[in-house]
PDBQT receptor file of N, H, CA, C and O in Angstrom, charges set to zero:
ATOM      1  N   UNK A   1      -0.564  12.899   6.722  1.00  0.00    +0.000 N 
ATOM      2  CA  UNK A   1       0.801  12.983   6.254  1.00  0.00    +0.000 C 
ATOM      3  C   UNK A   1       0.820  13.696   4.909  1.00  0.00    +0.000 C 
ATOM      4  O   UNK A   1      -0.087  13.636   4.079  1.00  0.00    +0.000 OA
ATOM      5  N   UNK A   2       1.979  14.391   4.784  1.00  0.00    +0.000 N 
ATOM      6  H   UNK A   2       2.716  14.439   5.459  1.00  0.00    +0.000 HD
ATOM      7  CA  UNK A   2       1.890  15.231   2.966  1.00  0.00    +0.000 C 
ATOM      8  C   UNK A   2       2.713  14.349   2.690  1.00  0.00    +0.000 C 
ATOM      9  O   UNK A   2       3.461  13.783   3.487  1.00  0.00    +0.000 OA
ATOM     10  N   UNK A   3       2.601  14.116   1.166  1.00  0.00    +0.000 N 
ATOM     11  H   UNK A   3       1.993  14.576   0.518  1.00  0.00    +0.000 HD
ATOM     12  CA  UNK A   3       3.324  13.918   0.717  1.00  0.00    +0.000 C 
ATOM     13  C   UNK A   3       3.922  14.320  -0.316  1.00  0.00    +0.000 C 
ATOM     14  O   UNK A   3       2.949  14.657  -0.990  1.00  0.00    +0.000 OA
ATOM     15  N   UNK A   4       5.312  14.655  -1.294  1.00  0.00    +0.000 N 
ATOM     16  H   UNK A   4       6.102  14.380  -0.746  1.00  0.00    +0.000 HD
ATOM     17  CA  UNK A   4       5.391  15.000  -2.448  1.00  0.00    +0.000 C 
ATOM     18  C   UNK A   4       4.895  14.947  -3.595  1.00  0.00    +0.000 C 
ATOM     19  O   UNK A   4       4.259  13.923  -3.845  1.00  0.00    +0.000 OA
ATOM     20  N   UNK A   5       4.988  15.857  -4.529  1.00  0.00    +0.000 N 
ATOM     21  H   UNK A   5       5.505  16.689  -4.326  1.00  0.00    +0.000 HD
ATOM     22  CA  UNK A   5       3.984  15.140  -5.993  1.00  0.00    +0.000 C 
ATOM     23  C   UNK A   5       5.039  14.043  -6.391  1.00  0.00    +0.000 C 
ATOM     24  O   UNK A   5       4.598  13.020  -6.916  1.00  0.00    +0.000 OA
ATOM     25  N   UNK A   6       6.064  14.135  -6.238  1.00  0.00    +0.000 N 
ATOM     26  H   UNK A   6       6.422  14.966  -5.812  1.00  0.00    +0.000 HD
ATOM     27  CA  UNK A   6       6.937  12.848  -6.686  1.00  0.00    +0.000 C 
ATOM     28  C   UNK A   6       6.166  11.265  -5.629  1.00  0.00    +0.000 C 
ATOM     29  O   UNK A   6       5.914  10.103  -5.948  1.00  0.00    +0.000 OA
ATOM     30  N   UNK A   7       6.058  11.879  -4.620  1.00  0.00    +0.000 N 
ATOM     31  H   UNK A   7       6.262  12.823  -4.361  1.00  0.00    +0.000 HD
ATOM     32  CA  UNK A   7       5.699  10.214  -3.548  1.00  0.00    +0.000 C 
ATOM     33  C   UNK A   7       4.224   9.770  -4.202  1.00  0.00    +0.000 C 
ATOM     34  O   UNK A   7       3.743   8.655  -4.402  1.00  0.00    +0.000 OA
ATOM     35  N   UNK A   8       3.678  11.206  -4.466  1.00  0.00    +0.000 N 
ATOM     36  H   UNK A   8       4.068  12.112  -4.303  1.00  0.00    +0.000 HD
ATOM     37  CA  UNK A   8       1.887  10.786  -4.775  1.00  0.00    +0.000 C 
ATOM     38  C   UNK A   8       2.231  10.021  -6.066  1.00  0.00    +0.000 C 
ATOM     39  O   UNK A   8       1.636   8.943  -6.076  1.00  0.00    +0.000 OA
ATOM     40  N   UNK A   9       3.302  10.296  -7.601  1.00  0.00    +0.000 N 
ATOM     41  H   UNK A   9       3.785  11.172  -7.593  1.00  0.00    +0.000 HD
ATOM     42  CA  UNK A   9       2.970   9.841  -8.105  1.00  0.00    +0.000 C 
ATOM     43  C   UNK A   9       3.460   8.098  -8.451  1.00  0.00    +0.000 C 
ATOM     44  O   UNK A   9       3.220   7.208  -9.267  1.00  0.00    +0.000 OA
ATOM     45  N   UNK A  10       4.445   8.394  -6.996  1.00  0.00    +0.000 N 
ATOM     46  H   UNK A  10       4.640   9.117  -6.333  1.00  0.00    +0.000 HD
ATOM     47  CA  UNK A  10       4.766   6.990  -6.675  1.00  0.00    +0.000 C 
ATOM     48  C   UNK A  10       3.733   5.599  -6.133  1.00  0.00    +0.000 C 
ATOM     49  O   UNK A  10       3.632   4.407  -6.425  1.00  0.00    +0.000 OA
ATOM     50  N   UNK A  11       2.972   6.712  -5.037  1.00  0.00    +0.000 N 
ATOM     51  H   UNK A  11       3.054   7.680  -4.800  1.00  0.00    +0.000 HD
ATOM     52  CA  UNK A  11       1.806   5.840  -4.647  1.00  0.00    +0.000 C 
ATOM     53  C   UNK A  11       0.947   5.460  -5.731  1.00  0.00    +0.000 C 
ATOM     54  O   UNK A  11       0.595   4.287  -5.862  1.00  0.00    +0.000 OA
ATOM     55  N   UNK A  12       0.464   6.667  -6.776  1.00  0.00    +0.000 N 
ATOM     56  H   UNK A  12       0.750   7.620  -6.669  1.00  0.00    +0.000 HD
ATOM     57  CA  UNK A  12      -0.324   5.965  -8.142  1.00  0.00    +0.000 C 
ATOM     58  C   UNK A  12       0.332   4.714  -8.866  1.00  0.00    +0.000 C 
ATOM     59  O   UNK A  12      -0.344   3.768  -9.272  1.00  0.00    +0.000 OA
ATOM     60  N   UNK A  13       1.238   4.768  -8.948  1.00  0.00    +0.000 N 
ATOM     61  H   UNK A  13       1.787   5.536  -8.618  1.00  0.00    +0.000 HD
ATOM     62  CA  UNK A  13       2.242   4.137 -10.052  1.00  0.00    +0.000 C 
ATOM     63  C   UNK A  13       1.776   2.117  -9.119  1.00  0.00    +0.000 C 
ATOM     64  O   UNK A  13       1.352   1.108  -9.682  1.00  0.00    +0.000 OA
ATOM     65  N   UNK A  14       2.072   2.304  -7.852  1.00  0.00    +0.000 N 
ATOM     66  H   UNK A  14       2.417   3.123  -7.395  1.00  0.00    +0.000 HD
ATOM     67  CA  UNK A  14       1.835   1.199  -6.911  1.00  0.00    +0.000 C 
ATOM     68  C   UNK A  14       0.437   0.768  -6.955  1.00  0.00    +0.000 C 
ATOM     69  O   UNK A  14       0.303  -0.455  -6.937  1.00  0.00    +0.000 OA
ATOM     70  N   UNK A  15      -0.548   1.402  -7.003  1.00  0.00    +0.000 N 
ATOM     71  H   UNK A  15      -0.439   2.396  -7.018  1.00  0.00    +0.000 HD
ATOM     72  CA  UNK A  15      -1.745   0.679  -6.890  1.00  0.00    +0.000 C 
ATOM     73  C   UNK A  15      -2.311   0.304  -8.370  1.00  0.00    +0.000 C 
ATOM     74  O   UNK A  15      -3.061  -0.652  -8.568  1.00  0.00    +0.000 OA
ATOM     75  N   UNK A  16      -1.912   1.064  -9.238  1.00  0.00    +0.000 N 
ATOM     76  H   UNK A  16      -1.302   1.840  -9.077  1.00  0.00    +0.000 HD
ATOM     77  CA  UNK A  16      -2.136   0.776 -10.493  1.00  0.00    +0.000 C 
ATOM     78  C   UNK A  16      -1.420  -0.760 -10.782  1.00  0.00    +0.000 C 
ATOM     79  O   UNK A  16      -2.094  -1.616 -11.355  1.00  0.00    +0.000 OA
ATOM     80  N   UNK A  17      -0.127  -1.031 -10.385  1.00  0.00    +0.000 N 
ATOM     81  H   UNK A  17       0.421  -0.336  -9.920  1.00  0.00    +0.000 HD
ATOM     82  CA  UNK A  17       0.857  -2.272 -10.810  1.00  0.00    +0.000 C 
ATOM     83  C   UNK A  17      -0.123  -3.014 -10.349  1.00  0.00    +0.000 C 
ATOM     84  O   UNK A  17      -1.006  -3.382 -11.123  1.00  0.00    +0.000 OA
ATOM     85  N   UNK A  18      -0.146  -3.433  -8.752  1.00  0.00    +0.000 N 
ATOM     86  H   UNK A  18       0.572  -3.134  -8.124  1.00  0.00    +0.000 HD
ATOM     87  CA  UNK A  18      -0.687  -4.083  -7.778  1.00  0.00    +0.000 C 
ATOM     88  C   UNK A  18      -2.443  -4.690  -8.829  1.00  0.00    +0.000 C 
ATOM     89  O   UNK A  18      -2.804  -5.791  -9.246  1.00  0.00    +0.000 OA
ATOM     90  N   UNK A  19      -3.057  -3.334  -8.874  1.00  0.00    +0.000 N 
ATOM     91  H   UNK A  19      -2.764  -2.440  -8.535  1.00  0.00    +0.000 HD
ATOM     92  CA  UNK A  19      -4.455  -3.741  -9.483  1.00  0.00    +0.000 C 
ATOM     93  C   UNK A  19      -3.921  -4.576 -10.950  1.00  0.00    +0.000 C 
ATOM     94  O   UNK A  19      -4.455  -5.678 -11.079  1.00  0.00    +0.000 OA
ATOM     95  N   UNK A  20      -3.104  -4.251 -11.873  1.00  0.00    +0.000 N 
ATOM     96  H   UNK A  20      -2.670  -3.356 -11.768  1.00  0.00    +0.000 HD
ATOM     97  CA  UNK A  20      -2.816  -4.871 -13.065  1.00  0.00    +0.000 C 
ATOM     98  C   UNK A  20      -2.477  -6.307 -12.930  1.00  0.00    +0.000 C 
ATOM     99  O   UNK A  20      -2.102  -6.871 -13.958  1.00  0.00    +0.000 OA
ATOM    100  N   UNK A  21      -2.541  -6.929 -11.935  1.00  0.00    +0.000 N 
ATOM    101  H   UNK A  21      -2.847  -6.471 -11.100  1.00  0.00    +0.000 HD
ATOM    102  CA  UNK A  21      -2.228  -8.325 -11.147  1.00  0.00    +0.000 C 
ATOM    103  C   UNK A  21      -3.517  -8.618 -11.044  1.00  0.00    +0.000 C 
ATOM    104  O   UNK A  21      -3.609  -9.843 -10.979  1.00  0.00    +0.000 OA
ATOM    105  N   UNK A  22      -5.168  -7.815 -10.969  1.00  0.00    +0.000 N 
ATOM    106  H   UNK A  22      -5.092  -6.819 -11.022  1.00  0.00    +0.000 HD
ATOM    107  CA  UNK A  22      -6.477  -8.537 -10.893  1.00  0.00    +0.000 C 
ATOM    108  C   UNK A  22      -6.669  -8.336  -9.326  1.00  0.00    +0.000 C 
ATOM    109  O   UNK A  22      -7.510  -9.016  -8.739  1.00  0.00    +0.000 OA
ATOM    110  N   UNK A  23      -6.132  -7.691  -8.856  1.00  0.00    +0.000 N 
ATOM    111  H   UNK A  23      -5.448  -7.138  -9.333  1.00  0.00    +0.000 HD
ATOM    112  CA  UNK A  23      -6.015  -7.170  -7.221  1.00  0.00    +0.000 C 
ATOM    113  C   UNK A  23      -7.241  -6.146  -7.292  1.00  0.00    +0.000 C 
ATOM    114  O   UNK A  23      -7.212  -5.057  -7.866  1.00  0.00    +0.000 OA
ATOM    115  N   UNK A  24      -8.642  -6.855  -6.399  1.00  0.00    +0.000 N 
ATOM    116  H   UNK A  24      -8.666  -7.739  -5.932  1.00  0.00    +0.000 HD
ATOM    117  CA  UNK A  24      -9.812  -5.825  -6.309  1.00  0.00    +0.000 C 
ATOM    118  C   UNK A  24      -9.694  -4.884  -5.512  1.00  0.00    +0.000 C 
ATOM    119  O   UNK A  24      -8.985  -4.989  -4.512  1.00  0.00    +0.000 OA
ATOM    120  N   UNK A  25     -10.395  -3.746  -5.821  1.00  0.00    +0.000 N 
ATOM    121  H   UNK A  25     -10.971  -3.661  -6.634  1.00  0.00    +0.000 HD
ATOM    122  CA  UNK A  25     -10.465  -2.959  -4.854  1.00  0.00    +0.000 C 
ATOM    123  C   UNK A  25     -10.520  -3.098  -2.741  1.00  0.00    +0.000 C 
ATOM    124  O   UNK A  25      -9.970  -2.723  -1.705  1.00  0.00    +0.000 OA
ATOM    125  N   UNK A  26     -11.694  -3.973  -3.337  1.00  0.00    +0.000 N 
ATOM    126  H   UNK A  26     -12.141  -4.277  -4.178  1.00  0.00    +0.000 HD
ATOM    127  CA  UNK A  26     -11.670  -4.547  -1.805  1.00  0.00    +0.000 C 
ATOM    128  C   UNK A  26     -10.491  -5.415  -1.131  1.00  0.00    +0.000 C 
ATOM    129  O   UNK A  26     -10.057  -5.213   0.003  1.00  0.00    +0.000 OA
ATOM    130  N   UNK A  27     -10.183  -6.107  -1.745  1.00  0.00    +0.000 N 
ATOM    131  H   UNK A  27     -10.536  -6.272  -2.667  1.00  0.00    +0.000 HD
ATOM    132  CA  UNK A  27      -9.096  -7.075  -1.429  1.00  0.00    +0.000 C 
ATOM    133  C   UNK A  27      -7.650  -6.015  -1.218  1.00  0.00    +0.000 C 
ATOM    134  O   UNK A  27      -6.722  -6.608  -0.669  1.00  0.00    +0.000 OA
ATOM    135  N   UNK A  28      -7.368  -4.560  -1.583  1.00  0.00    +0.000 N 
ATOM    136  H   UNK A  28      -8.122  -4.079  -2.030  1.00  0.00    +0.000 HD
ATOM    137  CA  UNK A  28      -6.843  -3.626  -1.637  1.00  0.00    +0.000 C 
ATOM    138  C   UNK A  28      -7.171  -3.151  -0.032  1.00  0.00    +0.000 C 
ATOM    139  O   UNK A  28      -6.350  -3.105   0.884  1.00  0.00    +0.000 OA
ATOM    140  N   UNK A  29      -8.003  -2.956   0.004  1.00  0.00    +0.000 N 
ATOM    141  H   UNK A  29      -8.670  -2.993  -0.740  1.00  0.00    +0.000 HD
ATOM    142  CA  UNK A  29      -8.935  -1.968   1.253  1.00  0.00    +0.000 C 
ATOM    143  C   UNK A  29      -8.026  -2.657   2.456  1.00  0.00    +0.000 C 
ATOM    144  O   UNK A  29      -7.177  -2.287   3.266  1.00  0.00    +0.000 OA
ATOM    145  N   UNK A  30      -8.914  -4.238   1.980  1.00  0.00    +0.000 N 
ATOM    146  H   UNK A  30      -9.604  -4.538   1.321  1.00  0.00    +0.000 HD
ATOM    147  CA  UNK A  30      -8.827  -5.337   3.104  1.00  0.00    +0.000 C 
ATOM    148  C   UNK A  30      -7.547  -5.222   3.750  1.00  0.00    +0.000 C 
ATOM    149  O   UNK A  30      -7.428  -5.201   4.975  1.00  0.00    +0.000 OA
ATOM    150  N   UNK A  31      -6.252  -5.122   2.657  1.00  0.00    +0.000 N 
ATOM    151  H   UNK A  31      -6.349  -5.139   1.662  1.00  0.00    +0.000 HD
ATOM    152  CA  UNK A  31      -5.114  -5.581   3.363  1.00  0.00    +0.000 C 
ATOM    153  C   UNK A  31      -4.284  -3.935   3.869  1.00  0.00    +0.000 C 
ATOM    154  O   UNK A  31      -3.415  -3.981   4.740  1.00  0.00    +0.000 OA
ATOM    155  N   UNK A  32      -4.532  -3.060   3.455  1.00  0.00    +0.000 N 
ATOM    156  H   UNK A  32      -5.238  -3.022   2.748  1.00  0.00    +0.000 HD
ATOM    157  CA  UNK A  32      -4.614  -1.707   3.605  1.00  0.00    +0.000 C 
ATOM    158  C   UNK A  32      -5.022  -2.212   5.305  1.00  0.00    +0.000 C 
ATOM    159  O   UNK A  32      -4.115  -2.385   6.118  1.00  0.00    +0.000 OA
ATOM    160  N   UNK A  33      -6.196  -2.369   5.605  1.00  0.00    +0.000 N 
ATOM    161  H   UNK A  33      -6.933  -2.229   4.944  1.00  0.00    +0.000 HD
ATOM    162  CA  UNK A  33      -6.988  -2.120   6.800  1.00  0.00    +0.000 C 
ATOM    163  C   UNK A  33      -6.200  -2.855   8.059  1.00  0.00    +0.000 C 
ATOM    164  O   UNK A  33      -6.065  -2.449   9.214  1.00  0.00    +0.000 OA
ATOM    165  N   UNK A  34      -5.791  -3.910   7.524  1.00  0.00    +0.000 N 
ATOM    166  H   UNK A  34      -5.901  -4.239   6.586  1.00  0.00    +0.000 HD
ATOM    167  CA  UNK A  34      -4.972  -4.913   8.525  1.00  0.00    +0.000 C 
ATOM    168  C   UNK A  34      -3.470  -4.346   8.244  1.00  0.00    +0.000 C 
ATOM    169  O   UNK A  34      -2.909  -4.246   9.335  1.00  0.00    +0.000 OA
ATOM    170  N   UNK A  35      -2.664  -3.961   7.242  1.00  0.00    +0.000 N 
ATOM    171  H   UNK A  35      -3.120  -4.042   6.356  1.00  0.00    +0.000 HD
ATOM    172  CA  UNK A  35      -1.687  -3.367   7.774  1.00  0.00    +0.000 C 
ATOM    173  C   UNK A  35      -1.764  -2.347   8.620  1.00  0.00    +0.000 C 
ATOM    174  O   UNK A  35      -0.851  -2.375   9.445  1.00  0.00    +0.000 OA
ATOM    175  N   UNK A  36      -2.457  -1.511   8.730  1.00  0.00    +0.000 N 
ATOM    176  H   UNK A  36      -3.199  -1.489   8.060  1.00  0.00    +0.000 HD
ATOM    177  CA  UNK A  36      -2.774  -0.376   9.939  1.00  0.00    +0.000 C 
ATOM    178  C   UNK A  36      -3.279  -0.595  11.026  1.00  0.00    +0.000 C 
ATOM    179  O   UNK A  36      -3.182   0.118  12.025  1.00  0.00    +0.000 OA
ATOM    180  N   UNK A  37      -4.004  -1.851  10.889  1.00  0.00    +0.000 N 
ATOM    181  H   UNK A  37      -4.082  -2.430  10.078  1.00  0.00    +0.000 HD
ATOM    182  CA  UNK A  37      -4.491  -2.129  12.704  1.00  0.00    +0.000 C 
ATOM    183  C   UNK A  37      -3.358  -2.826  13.239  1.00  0.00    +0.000 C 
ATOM    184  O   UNK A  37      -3.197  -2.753  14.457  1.00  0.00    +0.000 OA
ATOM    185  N   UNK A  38      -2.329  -3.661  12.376  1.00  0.00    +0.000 N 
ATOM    186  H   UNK A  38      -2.459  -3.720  11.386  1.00  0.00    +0.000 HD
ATOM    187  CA  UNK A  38      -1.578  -4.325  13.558  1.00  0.00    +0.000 C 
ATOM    188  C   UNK A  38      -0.065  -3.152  13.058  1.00  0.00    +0.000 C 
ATOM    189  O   UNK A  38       0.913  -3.368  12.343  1.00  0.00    +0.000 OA
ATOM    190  N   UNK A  39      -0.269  -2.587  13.417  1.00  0.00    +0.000 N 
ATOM    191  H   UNK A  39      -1.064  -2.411  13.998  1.00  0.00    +0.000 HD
ATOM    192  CA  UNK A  39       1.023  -1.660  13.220  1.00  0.00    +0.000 C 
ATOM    193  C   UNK A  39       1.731  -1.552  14.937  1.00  0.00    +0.000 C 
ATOM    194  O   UNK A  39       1.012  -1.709  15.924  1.00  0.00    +0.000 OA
ATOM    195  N   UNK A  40       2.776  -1.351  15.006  1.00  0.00    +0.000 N 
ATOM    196  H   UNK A  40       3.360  -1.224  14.204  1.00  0.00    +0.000 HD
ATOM    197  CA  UNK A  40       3.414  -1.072  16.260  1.00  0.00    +0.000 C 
ATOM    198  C   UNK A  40       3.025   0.248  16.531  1.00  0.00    +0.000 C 
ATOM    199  O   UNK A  40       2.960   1.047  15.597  1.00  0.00    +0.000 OA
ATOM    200  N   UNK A  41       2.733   0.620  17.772  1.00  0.00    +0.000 N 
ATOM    201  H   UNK A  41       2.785  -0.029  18.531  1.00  0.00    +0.000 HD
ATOM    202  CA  UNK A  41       2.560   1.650  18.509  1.00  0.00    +0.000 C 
ATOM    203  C   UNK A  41       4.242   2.759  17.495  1.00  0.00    +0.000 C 
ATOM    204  O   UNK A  41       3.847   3.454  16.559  1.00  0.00    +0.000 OA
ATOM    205  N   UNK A  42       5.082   2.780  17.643  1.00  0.00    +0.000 N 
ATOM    206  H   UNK A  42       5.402   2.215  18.403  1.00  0.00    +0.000 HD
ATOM    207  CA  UNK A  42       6.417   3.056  17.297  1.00  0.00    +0.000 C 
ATOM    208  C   UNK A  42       6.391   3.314  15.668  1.00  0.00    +0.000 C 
ATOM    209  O   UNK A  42       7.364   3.832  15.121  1.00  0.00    +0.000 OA
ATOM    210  N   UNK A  43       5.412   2.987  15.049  1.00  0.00    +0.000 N 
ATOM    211  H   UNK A  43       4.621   2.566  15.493  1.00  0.00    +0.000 HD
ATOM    212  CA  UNK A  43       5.652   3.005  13.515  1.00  0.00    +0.000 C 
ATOM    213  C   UNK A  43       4.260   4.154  13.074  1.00  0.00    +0.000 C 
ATOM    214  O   UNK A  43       3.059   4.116  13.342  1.00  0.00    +0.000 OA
ATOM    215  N   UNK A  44       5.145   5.167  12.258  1.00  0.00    +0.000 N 
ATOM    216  H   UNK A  44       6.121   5.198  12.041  1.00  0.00    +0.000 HD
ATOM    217  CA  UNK A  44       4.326   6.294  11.886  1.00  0.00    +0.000 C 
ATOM    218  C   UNK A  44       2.938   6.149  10.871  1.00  0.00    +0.000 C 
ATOM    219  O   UNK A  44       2.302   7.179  10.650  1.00  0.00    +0.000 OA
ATOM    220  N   UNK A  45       2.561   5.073  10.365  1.00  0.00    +0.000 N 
ATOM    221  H   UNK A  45       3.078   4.236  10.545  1.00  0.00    +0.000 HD
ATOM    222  CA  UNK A  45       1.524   4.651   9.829  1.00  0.00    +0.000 C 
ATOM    223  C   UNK A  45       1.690   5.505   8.035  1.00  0.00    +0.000 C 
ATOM    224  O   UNK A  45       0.976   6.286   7.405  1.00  0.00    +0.000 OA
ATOM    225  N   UNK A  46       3.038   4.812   7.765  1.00  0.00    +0.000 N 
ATOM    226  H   UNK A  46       3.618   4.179   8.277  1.00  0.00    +0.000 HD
ATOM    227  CA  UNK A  46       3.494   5.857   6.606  1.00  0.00    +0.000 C 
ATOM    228  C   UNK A  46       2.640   5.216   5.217  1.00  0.00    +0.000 C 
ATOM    229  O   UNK A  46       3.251   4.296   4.672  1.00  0.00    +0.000 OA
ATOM    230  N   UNK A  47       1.550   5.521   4.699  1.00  0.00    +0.000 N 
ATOM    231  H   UNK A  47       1.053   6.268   5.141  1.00  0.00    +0.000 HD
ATOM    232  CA  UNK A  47       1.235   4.388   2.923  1.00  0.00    +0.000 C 
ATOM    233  C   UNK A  47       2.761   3.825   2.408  1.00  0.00    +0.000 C 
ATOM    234  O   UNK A  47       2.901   2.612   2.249  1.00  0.00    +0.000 OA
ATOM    235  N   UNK A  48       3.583   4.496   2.226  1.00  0.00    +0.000 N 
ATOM    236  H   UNK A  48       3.469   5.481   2.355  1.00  0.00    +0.000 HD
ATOM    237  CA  UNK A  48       4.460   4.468   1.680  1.00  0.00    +0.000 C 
ATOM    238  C   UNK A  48       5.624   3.124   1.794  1.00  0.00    +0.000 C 
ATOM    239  O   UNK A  48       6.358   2.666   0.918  1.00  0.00    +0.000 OA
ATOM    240  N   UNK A  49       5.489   2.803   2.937  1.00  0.00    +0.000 N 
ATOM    241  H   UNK A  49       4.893   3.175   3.648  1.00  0.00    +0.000 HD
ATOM    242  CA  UNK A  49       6.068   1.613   4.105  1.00  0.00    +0.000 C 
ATOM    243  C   UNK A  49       5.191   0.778   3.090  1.00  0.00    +0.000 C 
ATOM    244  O   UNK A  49       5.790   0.204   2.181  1.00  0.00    +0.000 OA
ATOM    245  N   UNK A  50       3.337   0.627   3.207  1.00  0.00    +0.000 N 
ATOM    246  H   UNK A  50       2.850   1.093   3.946  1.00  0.00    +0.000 HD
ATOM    247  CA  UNK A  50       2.511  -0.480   3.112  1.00  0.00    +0.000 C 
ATOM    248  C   UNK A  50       3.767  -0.414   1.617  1.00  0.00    +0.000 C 
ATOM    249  O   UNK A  50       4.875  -0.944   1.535  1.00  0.00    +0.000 OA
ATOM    250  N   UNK A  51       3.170   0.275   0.810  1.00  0.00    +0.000 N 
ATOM    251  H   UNK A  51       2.270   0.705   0.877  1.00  0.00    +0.000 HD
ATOM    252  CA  UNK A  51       3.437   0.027  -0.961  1.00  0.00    +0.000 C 
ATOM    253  C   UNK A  51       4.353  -1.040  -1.130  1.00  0.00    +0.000 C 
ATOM    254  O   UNK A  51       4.168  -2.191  -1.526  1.00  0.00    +0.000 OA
ATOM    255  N   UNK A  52       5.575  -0.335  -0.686  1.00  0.00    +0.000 N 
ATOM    256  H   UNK A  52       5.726   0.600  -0.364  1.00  0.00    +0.000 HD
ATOM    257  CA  UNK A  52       6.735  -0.933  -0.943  1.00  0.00    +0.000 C 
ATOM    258  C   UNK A  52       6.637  -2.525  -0.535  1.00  0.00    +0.000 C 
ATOM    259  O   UNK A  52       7.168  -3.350  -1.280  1.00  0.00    +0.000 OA
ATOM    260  N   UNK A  53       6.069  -2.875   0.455  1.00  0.00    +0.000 N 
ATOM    261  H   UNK A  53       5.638  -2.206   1.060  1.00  0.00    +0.000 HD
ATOM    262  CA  UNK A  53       5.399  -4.157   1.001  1.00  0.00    +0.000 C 
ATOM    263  C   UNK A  53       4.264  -4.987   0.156  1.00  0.00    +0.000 C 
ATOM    264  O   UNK A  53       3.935  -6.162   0.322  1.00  0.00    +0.000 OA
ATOM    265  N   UNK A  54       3.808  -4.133  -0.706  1.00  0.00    +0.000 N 
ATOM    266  H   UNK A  54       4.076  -3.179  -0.841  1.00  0.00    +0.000 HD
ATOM    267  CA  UNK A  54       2.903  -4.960  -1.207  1.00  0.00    +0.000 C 
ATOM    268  C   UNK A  54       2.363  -5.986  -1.858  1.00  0.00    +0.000 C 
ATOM    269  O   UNK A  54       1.357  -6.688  -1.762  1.00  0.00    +0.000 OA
ATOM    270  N   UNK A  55       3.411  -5.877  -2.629  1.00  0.00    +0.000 N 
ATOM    271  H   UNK A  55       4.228  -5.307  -2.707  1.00  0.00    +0.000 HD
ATOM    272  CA  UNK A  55       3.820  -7.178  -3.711  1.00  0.00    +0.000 C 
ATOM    273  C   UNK A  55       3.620  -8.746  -2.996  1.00  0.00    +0.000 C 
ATOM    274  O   UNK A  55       3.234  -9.820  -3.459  1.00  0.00    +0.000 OA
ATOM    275  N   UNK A  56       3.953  -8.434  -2.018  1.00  0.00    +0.000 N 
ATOM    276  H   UNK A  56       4.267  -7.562  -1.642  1.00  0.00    +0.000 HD
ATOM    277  CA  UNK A  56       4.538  -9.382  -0.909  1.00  0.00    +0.000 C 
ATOM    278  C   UNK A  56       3.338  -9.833  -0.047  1.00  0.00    +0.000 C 
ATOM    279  O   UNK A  56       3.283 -10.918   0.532  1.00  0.00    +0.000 OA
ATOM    280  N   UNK A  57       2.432  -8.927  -0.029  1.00  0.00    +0.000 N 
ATOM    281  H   UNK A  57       2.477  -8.045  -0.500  1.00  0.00    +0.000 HD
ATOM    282  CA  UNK A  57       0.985  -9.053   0.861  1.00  0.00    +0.000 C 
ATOM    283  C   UNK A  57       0.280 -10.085  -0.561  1.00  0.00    +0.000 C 
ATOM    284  O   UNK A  57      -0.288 -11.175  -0.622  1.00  0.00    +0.000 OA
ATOM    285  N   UNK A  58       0.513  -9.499  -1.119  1.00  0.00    +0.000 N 
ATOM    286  H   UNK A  58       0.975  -8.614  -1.069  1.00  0.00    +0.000 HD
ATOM    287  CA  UNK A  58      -0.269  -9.992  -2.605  1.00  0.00    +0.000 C 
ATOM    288  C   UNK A  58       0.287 -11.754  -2.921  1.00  0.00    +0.000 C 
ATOM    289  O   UNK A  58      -0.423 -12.652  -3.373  1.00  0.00    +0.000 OA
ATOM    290  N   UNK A  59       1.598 -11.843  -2.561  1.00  0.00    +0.000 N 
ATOM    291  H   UNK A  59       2.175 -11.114  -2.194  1.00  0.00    +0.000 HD
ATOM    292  CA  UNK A  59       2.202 -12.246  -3.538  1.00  0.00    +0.000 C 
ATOM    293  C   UNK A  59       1.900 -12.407  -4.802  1.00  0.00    +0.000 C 
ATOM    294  O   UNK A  59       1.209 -13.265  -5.350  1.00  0.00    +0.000 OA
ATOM    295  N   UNK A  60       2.734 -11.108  -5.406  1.00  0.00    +0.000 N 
ATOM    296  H   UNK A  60       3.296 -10.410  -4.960  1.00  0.00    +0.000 HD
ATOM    297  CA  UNK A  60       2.367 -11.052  -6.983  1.00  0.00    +0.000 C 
ATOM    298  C   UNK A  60       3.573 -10.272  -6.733  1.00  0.00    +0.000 C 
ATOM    299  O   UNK A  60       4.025  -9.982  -5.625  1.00  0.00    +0.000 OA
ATOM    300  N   UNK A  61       4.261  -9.822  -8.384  1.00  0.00    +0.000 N 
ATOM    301  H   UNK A  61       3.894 -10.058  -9.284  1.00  0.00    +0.000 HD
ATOM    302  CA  UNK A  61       5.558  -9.540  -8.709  1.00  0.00    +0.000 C 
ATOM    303  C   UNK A  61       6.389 -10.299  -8.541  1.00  0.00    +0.000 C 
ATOM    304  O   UNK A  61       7.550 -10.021  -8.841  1.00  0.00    +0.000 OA
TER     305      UNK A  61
């Protein structure tokens, strides 16, 4: 998928917050890995979808 330099520097802006919570890399990967395996056949496998979700995987924010 492309994305804009505006979305890329949206996606930075997200993993940086997320990690500033003490969120490891792996523990990042981990939930990264399981949002994409159980994805619906129907859903474009967008990062952008996970991000916005993330807080919420974490609960943190």
């Amino acid at each position: 998928m492309r994305v804009t330099e505006e979305q890329h520097q949206m996606i930075h802006d997200q993993i940086e917050e997320i990690q500033s919570y003490g969120i490891t890399i792996e523990e990042w990967e981990t939930e990264v890995r399981d949002h994409f395996e159980k994805l619906p056949k129907s859903n474009n496998g967008n990062i952008i979808a996970f991000l916005h979700a993330a807080a919420r995987r974490f609960d943190v924010g």
